[in-house]
N, C-alpha and C positions, 0 to 999 in steps of 0.2 A: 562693332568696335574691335580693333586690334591693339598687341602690345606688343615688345618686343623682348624676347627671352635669349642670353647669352651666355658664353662659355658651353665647352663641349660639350663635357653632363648632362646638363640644363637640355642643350637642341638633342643629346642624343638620347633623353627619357622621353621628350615631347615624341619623336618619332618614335619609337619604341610603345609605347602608350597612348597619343592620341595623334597619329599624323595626319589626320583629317583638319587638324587645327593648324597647320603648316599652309601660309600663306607663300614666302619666299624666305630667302634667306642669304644672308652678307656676308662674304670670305674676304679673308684680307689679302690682299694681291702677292702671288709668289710662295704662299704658304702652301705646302704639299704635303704633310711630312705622313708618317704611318698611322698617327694619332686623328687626322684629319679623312684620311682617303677614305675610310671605310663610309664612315658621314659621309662624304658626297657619292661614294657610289649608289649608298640606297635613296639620298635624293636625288639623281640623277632617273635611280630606276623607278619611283614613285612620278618624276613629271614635275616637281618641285622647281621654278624657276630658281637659280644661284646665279647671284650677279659675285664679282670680285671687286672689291674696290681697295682705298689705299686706309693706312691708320687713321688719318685723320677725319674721315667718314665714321670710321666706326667707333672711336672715341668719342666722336658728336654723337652718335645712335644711344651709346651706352653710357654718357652723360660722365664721362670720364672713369666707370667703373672699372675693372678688370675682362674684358669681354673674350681672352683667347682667341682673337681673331677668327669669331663666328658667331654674329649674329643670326636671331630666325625672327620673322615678323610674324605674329599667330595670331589667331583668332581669341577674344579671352574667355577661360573656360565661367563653366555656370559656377553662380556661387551655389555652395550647400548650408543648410540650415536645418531646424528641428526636425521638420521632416524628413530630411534624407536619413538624418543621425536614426529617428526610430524603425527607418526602414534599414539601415546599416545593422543596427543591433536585433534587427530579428531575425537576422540569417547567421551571427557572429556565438561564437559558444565562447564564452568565459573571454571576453573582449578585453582587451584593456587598452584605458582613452589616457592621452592625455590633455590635461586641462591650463590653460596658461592665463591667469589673471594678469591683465598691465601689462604685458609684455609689446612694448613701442617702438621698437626698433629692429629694420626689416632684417636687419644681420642677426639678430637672435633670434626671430622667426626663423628663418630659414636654418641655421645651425638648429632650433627645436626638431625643424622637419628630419631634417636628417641624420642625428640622433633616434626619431622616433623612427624613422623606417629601418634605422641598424636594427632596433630593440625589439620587432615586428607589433610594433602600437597598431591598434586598428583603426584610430581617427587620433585626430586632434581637435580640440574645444576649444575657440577662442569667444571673448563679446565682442558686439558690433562696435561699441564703443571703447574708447582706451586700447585701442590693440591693433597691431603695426597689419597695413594691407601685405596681400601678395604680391609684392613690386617685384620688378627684375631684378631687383637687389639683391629681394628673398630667393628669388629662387635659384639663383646665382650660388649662391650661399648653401642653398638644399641641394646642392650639386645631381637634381634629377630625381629627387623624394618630392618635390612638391607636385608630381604627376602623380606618383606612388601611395601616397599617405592623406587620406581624404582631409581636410581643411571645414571644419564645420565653424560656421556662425553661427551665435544664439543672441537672441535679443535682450533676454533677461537670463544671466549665468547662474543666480544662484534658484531660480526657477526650474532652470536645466537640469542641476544637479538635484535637488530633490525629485525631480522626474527620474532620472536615473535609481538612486535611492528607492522610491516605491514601487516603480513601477517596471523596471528592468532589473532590478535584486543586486545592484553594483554597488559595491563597498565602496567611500570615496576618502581617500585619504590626501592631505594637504601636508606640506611641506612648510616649517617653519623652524626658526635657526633657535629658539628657544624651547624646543619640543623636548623632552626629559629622553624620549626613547626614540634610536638613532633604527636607519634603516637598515640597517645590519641583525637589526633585532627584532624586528616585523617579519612575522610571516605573512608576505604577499602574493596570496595567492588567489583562484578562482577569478571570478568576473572582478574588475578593477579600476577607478577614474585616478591619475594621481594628478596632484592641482599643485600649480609651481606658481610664484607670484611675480610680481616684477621685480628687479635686483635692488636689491637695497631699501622699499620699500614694501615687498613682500605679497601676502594676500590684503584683501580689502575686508573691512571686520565682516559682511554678510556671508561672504564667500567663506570667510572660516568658520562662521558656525553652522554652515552645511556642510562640513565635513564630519564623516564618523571617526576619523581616527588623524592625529598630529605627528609627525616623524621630523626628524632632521637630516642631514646629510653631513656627515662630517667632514672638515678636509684637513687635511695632516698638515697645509701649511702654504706658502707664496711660492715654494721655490721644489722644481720637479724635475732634481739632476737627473742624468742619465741611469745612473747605478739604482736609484727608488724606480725608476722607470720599469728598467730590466727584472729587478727582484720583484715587481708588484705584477707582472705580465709572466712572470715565471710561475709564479703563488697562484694568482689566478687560473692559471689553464693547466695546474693538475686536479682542480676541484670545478670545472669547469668546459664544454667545449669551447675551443678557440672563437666560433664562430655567432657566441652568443656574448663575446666581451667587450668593453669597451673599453678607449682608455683615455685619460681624461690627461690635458693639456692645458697650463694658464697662458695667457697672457696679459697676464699683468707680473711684476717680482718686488721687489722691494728695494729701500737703499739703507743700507745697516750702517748706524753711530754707534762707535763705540768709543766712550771721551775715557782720556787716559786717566787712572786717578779713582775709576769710576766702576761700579761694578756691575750697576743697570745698562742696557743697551737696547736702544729705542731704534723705530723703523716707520718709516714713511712707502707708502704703494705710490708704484710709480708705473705707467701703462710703458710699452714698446720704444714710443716715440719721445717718451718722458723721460724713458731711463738712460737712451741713448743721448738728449739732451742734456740734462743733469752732468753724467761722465765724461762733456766736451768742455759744460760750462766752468764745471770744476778740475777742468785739466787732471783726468784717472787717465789708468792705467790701465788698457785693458791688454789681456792675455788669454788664450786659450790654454783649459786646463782640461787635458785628457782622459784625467781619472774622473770627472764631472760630464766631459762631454759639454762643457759650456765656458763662453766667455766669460771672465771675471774681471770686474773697473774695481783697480780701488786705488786710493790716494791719501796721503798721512798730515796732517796739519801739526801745530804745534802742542793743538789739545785732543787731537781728534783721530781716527782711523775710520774711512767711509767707505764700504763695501756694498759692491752692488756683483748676482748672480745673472746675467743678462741670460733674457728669456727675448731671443732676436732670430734672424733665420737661421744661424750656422746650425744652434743649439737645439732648435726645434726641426730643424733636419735629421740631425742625430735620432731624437724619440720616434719617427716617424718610420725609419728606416724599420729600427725594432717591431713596430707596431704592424708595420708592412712584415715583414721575416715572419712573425707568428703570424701573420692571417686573419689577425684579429675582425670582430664586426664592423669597427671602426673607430673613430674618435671623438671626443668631445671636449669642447674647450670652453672655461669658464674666465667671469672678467670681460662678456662681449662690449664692445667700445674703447678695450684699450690696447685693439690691437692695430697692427698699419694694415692699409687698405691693402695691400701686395703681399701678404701674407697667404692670404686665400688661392691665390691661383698656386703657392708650394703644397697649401694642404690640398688642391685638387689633384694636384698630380701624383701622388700618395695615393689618396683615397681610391685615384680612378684606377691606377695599376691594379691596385689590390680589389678592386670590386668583379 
Protein backbone atom coordinates (compact mmCIF):
# COMPACT_ATOMS: atom_id res chain seq x y z
CA UNK A 1 0.00 0.00 0.00
CA UNK A 2 1.07 3.44 -0.75
CA UNK A 3 0.10 7.20 0.16
CA UNK A 4 0.91 10.25 -0.93
CA UNK A 5 2.77 12.87 1.37
CA UNK A 6 3.19 16.62 0.37
CA UNK A 7 4.77 19.92 0.90
CA UNK A 8 8.36 20.39 1.41
CA UNK A 9 8.79 19.51 5.04
CA UNK A 10 6.67 16.72 4.98
CA UNK A 11 9.03 15.03 1.57
CA UNK A 12 12.02 16.46 3.02
CA UNK A 13 11.66 14.52 6.93
CA UNK A 14 10.34 11.33 4.83
CA UNK A 15 13.88 11.59 3.16
CA UNK A 16 15.81 12.63 5.81
CA UNK A 17 14.26 9.73 7.99
CA UNK A 18 12.92 6.94 6.12
CA UNK A 19 13.82 7.20 2.22
CA UNK A 20 13.45 3.77 1.77
CA UNK A 21 9.71 4.61 1.79
CA UNK A 22 10.25 6.93 -1.19
CA UNK A 23 8.47 5.40 -4.05
CA UNK A 24 8.44 8.54 -6.58
CA UNK A 25 7.74 11.82 -6.40
CA UNK A 26 5.52 15.01 -8.26
CA UNK A 27 7.15 18.58 -8.97
CA UNK A 28 5.29 21.15 -10.32
CA UNK A 29 6.48 22.11 -13.78
CA UNK A 30 8.94 25.14 -13.94
CA UNK A 31 9.43 25.36 -10.21
CA UNK A 32 13.18 25.52 -9.42
CA UNK A 33 13.69 27.86 -6.77
CA UNK A 34 16.48 27.49 -3.73
CA UNK A 35 13.91 25.99 -1.46
CA UNK A 36 13.26 23.04 -3.92
CA UNK A 37 16.78 22.30 -5.52
CA UNK A 38 18.27 20.78 -2.61
CA UNK A 39 15.09 18.04 -2.47
CA UNK A 40 15.73 17.14 -5.89
CA UNK A 41 19.44 16.89 -5.73
CA UNK A 42 19.31 14.09 -3.04
CA UNK A 43 16.52 12.57 -5.01
CA UNK A 44 18.21 12.63 -7.99
CA UNK A 45 21.31 11.16 -6.09
CA UNK A 46 19.23 8.45 -4.12
CA UNK A 47 17.58 7.11 -7.84
CA UNK A 48 14.21 8.33 -6.89
CA UNK A 49 12.15 8.70 -10.03
CA UNK A 50 10.81 12.73 -10.28
CA UNK A 51 8.33 13.22 -12.78
CA UNK A 52 7.32 17.21 -13.32
CA UNK A 53 3.95 17.77 -13.95
CA UNK A 54 1.51 20.78 -14.21
CA UNK A 55 -0.92 22.33 -10.94
CA UNK A 56 -3.67 20.77 -11.98
CA UNK A 57 -2.10 17.11 -11.44
CA UNK A 58 -1.02 17.88 -8.29
CA UNK A 59 -4.05 19.68 -6.83
CA UNK A 60 -5.88 16.38 -8.06
CA UNK A 61 -3.05 14.20 -6.01
CA UNK A 62 -3.47 16.44 -2.91
CA UNK A 63 -7.23 16.55 -3.05
CA UNK A 64 -6.97 20.34 -3.32
CA UNK A 65 -4.79 20.66 -0.13
CA UNK A 66 -1.92 22.99 -0.05
CA UNK A 67 0.82 20.66 -1.54
CA UNK A 68 3.99 23.44 -2.33
CA UNK A 69 4.44 21.96 -5.52
CA UNK A 70 5.82 18.44 -4.43
CA UNK A 71 4.34 15.72 -3.93
CA UNK A 72 6.07 12.04 -2.84
CA UNK A 73 4.25 8.77 -3.27
CA UNK A 74 5.46 6.35 -0.16
CA UNK A 75 5.13 3.37 0.96
CA UNK A 76 2.82 3.66 4.37
CA UNK A 77 4.91 3.47 7.37
CA UNK A 78 4.05 0.43 10.13
CA UNK A 79 1.41 1.51 12.51
CA UNK A 80 2.75 1.38 16.25
CA UNK A 81 0.88 0.15 19.12
CA UNK A 82 1.36 -1.15 23.01
CA UNK A 83 4.07 -2.91 22.15
CA UNK A 84 6.36 -0.58 20.42
CA UNK A 85 5.11 2.04 23.33
CA UNK A 86 6.67 -0.69 26.02
CA UNK A 87 9.69 -1.15 24.00
CA UNK A 88 9.95 2.83 23.49
CA UNK A 89 9.69 3.34 27.23
CA UNK A 90 12.48 0.94 28.20
CA UNK A 91 15.12 2.59 26.48
CA UNK A 92 13.58 6.31 27.43
CA UNK A 93 14.75 7.90 31.06
CA UNK A 94 12.05 10.21 32.37
CA UNK A 95 9.99 10.26 28.85
CA UNK A 96 7.35 12.36 28.40
CA UNK A 97 4.23 11.23 26.20
CA UNK A 98 1.65 13.00 25.04
CA UNK A 99 -1.73 11.63 25.30
CA UNK A 100 -4.64 13.10 23.07
CA UNK A 101 -8.36 11.78 23.88
CA UNK A 102 -10.98 12.77 20.81
CA UNK A 103 -8.86 14.51 18.88
CA UNK A 104 -10.69 14.05 15.17
CA UNK A 105 -9.27 16.10 12.98
CA UNK A 106 -6.24 15.59 10.87
CA UNK A 107 -5.14 19.38 11.27
CA UNK A 108 -4.93 19.04 14.83
CA UNK A 109 -3.10 15.88 14.71
CA UNK A 110 -0.72 17.00 12.87
CA UNK A 111 -0.37 20.74 14.57
CA UNK A 112 -0.09 18.12 17.99
CA UNK A 113 2.77 16.29 16.07
CA UNK A 114 4.57 19.22 15.58
CA UNK A 115 4.23 21.02 18.71
CA UNK A 116 5.35 17.76 20.29
CA UNK A 117 8.49 17.37 18.33
CA UNK A 118 9.28 21.37 19.22
CA UNK A 119 8.80 20.25 23.06
CA UNK A 120 11.05 16.92 22.40
CA UNK A 121 7.84 14.65 23.52
CA UNK A 122 9.08 11.10 23.11
CA UNK A 123 5.73 9.61 21.62
CA UNK A 124 2.35 10.45 21.21
CA UNK A 125 -0.81 8.44 22.58
CA UNK A 126 -3.65 8.41 20.67
CA UNK A 127 -7.08 5.43 20.66
CA UNK A 128 -7.77 3.38 17.84
CA UNK A 129 -11.19 4.82 18.00
CA UNK A 130 -12.39 8.48 17.92
CA UNK A 131 -9.06 9.85 16.67
CA UNK A 132 -8.21 11.51 13.36
CA UNK A 133 -5.61 8.89 11.09
CA UNK A 134 -2.31 10.04 9.83
CA UNK A 135 -3.63 11.35 6.38
CA UNK A 136 -1.62 13.63 4.25
CA UNK A 137 -3.41 16.32 5.78
CA UNK A 138 -1.74 15.43 9.09
CA UNK A 139 1.32 15.35 8.04
CA UNK A 140 1.17 18.21 5.90
CA UNK A 141 0.35 20.10 9.03
CA UNK A 142 3.33 18.19 11.09
CA UNK A 143 5.46 19.94 8.66
CA UNK A 144 8.09 16.73 8.91
CA UNK A 145 7.32 15.70 12.92
CA UNK A 146 5.26 12.90 11.91
CA UNK A 147 8.60 11.02 10.68
CA UNK A 148 10.06 12.32 13.88
CA UNK A 149 7.70 11.74 16.88
CA UNK A 150 6.42 8.22 17.13
CA UNK A 151 2.54 7.98 16.78
CA UNK A 152 1.37 5.21 19.00
CA UNK A 153 -2.04 3.41 18.91
CA UNK A 154 -3.78 1.75 21.91
CA UNK A 155 -6.84 -0.04 21.74
CA UNK A 156 -8.06 0.49 25.27
CA UNK A 157 -6.59 4.27 26.41
CA UNK A 158 -7.54 4.21 29.77
CA UNK A 159 -5.91 0.55 30.14
CA UNK A 160 -2.81 2.19 28.60
CA UNK A 161 -2.53 4.66 31.06
CA UNK A 162 -2.95 2.79 34.06
CA UNK A 163 -0.16 0.61 32.28
CA UNK A 164 1.93 3.43 32.48
CA UNK A 165 0.92 4.34 35.93
CA UNK A 166 2.08 0.79 37.41
CA UNK A 167 4.15 -0.30 35.60
CA UNK A 168 6.42 2.41 34.04
CA UNK A 169 6.27 4.88 37.39
CA UNK A 170 4.79 7.76 34.81
CA UNK A 171 2.89 10.38 36.52
CA UNK A 172 -0.27 11.30 34.27
CA UNK A 173 -1.65 14.44 34.29
CA UNK A 174 -4.87 15.51 32.30
CA UNK A 175 -5.75 18.78 31.25
CA UNK A 176 -9.14 20.42 32.04
CA UNK A 177 -10.40 24.01 31.84
CA UNK A 178 -12.15 23.57 35.21
CA UNK A 179 -8.94 22.46 37.18
CA UNK A 180 -8.57 24.77 40.42
CA UNK A 181 -4.41 24.56 39.72
CA UNK A 182 -3.22 26.11 36.39
CA UNK A 183 0.10 24.87 34.73
CA UNK A 184 2.14 27.48 35.84
CA UNK A 185 1.82 26.02 39.11
CA UNK A 186 2.68 22.27 38.74
CA UNK A 187 5.70 21.19 38.98
CA UNK A 188 6.19 18.96 36.00
CA UNK A 189 8.67 17.11 36.08
CA UNK A 190 10.44 13.38 35.90
CA UNK A 191 8.77 10.66 33.79
CA UNK A 192 5.39 12.28 32.51
CA UNK A 193 1.98 11.39 30.05
CA UNK A 194 0.07 14.79 29.60
CA UNK A 195 -3.54 13.88 28.30
CA UNK A 196 -5.30 16.83 26.22
CA UNK A 197 -8.87 16.07 25.24
CA UNK A 198 -10.85 16.99 22.24
CA UNK A 199 -11.81 20.86 22.05
CA UNK A 200 -14.69 21.75 23.53
CA UNK A 201 -15.67 18.65 24.71
CA UNK A 202 -12.54 17.71 26.59
CA UNK A 203 -11.41 14.35 28.19
CA UNK A 204 -13.86 11.34 28.26
CA UNK A 205 -14.95 10.60 32.13
CA UNK A 206 -12.75 7.17 32.08
CA UNK A 207 -9.85 8.81 30.89
CA UNK A 208 -10.07 11.37 33.55
CA UNK A 209 -10.18 9.33 36.25
CA UNK A 210 -7.02 7.76 35.30
CA UNK A 211 -5.36 10.54 35.66
CA UNK A 212 -3.29 11.35 38.96
CA UNK A 213 -3.27 14.81 38.73
CA UNK A 214 -5.89 17.78 36.84
CA UNK A 215 -4.19 21.27 35.52
CA UNK A 216 -5.51 23.95 33.34
CA UNK A 217 -4.04 25.96 30.88
CA UNK A 218 -4.86 29.41 31.09
CA UNK A 219 -5.17 31.97 28.21
CA UNK A 220 -5.22 35.70 28.62
CA UNK A 221 -7.78 36.05 25.90
CA UNK A 222 -8.98 35.88 21.71
CA UNK A 223 -6.84 38.60 20.66
CA UNK A 224 -2.63 38.27 20.34
CA UNK A 225 -1.55 41.96 19.22
CA UNK A 226 1.73 42.20 18.23
CA UNK A 227 2.99 44.26 21.44
CA UNK A 228 1.69 40.97 24.05
CA UNK A 229 3.45 38.99 21.45
CA UNK A 230 6.87 40.72 21.70
CA UNK A 231 6.60 41.35 25.48
CA UNK A 232 5.59 37.67 26.30
CA UNK A 233 8.69 36.26 23.93
CA UNK A 234 10.96 38.94 25.50
CA UNK A 235 9.75 37.61 29.30
CA UNK A 236 10.09 34.25 28.37
CA UNK A 237 13.58 33.97 26.91
CA UNK A 238 15.28 35.75 29.93
CA UNK A 239 13.96 32.74 32.15
CA UNK A 240 14.17 30.58 29.58
CA UNK A 241 16.48 29.07 26.39
CA UNK A 242 15.05 30.35 23.21
CA UNK A 243 15.19 27.04 21.84
CA UNK A 244 12.87 25.31 24.43
CA UNK A 245 9.86 28.03 23.85
CA UNK A 246 7.08 28.20 22.11
CA UNK A 247 4.63 30.56 21.13
CA UNK A 248 1.37 30.30 20.75
CA UNK A 249 -0.94 31.94 17.95
CA UNK A 250 -4.95 31.99 17.55
CA UNK A 251 -6.81 31.76 14.99
CA UNK A 252 -9.96 32.47 15.82
CA UNK A 253 -10.68 36.64 17.46
CA UNK A 254 -13.65 38.03 18.24
CA UNK A 255 -16.31 40.75 17.17
CA UNK A 256 -16.78 43.27 19.96
CA UNK A 257 -20.52 45.24 20.70
CA UNK A 258 -20.32 47.90 22.31
CA UNK A 259 -24.15 49.52 22.32
CA UNK A 260 -24.03 53.15 23.22
CA UNK A 261 -26.04 53.96 26.41
CA UNK A 262 -24.66 50.83 27.69
CA UNK A 263 -21.84 49.80 29.87
CA UNK A 264 -21.72 45.89 29.32
CA UNK A 265 -19.84 44.91 26.08
CA UNK A 266 -20.53 41.47 24.79
CA UNK A 267 -18.42 39.42 22.01
CA UNK A 268 -19.07 36.71 19.62
CA UNK A 269 -15.73 34.09 18.23
CA UNK A 270 -15.58 34.38 14.92
CA UNK A 271 -12.82 31.96 12.95
CA UNK A 272 -10.62 33.74 9.88
CA UNK A 273 -13.02 33.19 7.25
CA UNK A 274 -15.96 34.48 9.69
CA UNK A 275 -14.47 37.44 10.57
CA UNK A 276 -13.44 38.43 7.25
CA UNK A 277 -17.14 37.81 6.23
CA UNK A 278 -18.98 39.48 8.93
CA UNK A 279 -16.58 43.02 8.32
CA UNK A 280 -17.88 42.82 4.32
CA UNK A 281 -21.44 41.77 5.39
CA UNK A 282 -21.62 44.70 7.66
CA UNK A 283 -19.71 47.19 5.42
CA UNK A 284 -16.37 47.89 8.59
CA UNK A 285 -13.83 49.54 8.12
CA UNK A 286 -10.93 47.90 8.13
CA UNK A 287 -7.35 49.67 8.62
CA UNK A 288 -4.04 48.66 9.68
CA UNK A 289 -2.84 49.75 12.94
CA UNK A 290 0.80 49.81 13.41
CA UNK A 291 1.19 49.95 17.11
CA UNK A 292 -1.00 46.57 17.14
CA UNK A 293 0.64 45.18 14.23
CA UNK A 294 -3.00 44.04 13.05
CA UNK A 295 -5.96 44.97 11.03
CA UNK A 296 -8.71 46.45 12.78
CA UNK A 297 -12.81 46.47 10.98
CA UNK A 298 -14.96 48.53 12.85
CA UNK A 299 -18.25 50.29 11.92
CA UNK A 300 -20.73 52.52 14.04
CA UNK A 301 -24.69 52.15 13.86
CA UNK A 302 -27.02 54.27 15.33
CA UNK A 303 -26.93 52.20 18.71
CA UNK A 304 -23.93 50.36 18.33
CA UNK A 305 -19.95 50.49 17.82
CA UNK A 306 -18.59 46.78 16.32
CA UNK A 307 -15.12 46.03 16.63
CA UNK A 308 -13.29 43.43 15.28
CA UNK A 309 -9.06 42.63 15.83
CA UNK A 310 -8.45 40.63 12.65
CA UNK A 311 -6.35 37.71 13.14
CA UNK A 312 -5.65 37.21 9.00
CA UNK A 313 -2.38 36.88 7.10
CA UNK A 314 -0.90 40.38 7.32
CA UNK A 315 -1.22 40.28 11.19
CA UNK A 316 -0.14 36.76 11.70
CA UNK A 317 2.85 37.55 9.46
CA UNK A 318 3.89 40.17 11.91
CA UNK A 319 4.03 37.54 15.18
CA UNK A 320 5.92 35.10 13.09
CA UNK A 321 8.49 37.30 11.91
CA UNK A 322 9.28 37.98 15.90
CA UNK A 323 8.96 34.35 16.58
CA UNK A 324 11.44 33.74 13.73
CA UNK A 325 14.06 36.78 14.95
CA UNK A 326 14.16 35.09 18.51
CA UNK A 327 14.72 31.51 17.29
CA UNK A 328 12.28 30.30 19.14
CA UNK A 329 11.20 26.25 19.05
CA UNK A 330 8.34 27.00 17.35
CA UNK A 331 4.66 27.63 17.36
CA UNK A 332 1.47 26.67 18.40
CA UNK A 333 -1.85 27.60 17.45
CA UNK A 334 -4.98 27.07 19.08
CA UNK A 335 -8.98 27.42 17.76
CA UNK A 336 -7.75 24.48 15.08
CA UNK A 337 -10.80 24.51 12.41
CA UNK A 338 -11.01 28.07 12.36
CA UNK A 339 -8.46 28.84 10.34
CA UNK A 340 -8.22 29.16 6.18
CA UNK A 341 -6.92 26.33 4.50
CA UNK A 342 -3.82 28.73 3.09
CA UNK A 343 -2.70 29.82 6.20
CA UNK A 344 -0.48 26.74 6.67
CA UNK A 345 1.71 27.03 3.84
CA UNK A 346 2.73 31.02 5.49
CA UNK A 347 3.29 29.17 8.78
CA UNK A 348 5.48 26.71 6.85
CA UNK A 349 7.55 29.07 5.51
CA UNK A 350 8.30 30.45 8.98
CA UNK A 351 8.69 27.44 10.56
CA UNK A 352 10.96 26.00 7.71
CA UNK A 353 13.38 29.11 7.68
CA UNK A 354 13.77 28.88 11.28
CA UNK A 355 14.13 25.13 11.57
Amino acid sequence: MSENIYGIHAVNSILANSPERLIEVFVLKGREDKRLQPLLNELYALGIAVQFVNRQTLDKKSNGEVHQGVIARVQEAKELNEHDLDELLTRKQNPLLLVLDGVTDPHNLGACLRTADAAGVSAVIVPKDKSAQLTSIARKVACGAAETVPLIRVTNLARTLRDLQQNHNIWVVGTAGEATETIYQSKLTGSLALVMGAEGEGMRRLTREHCDQLISIPMAGSVSSLPFVQQAVEEMTRVMPADQVICGIPFYTRVWTEKFGQSAITSEVLGMDGAKNYAKENQMTETWDASLGQNVATVETSDARYTIWMEDEQSMEEKLKVIQSADLAGVAEWKLGFERADIWSLISEYIETNS
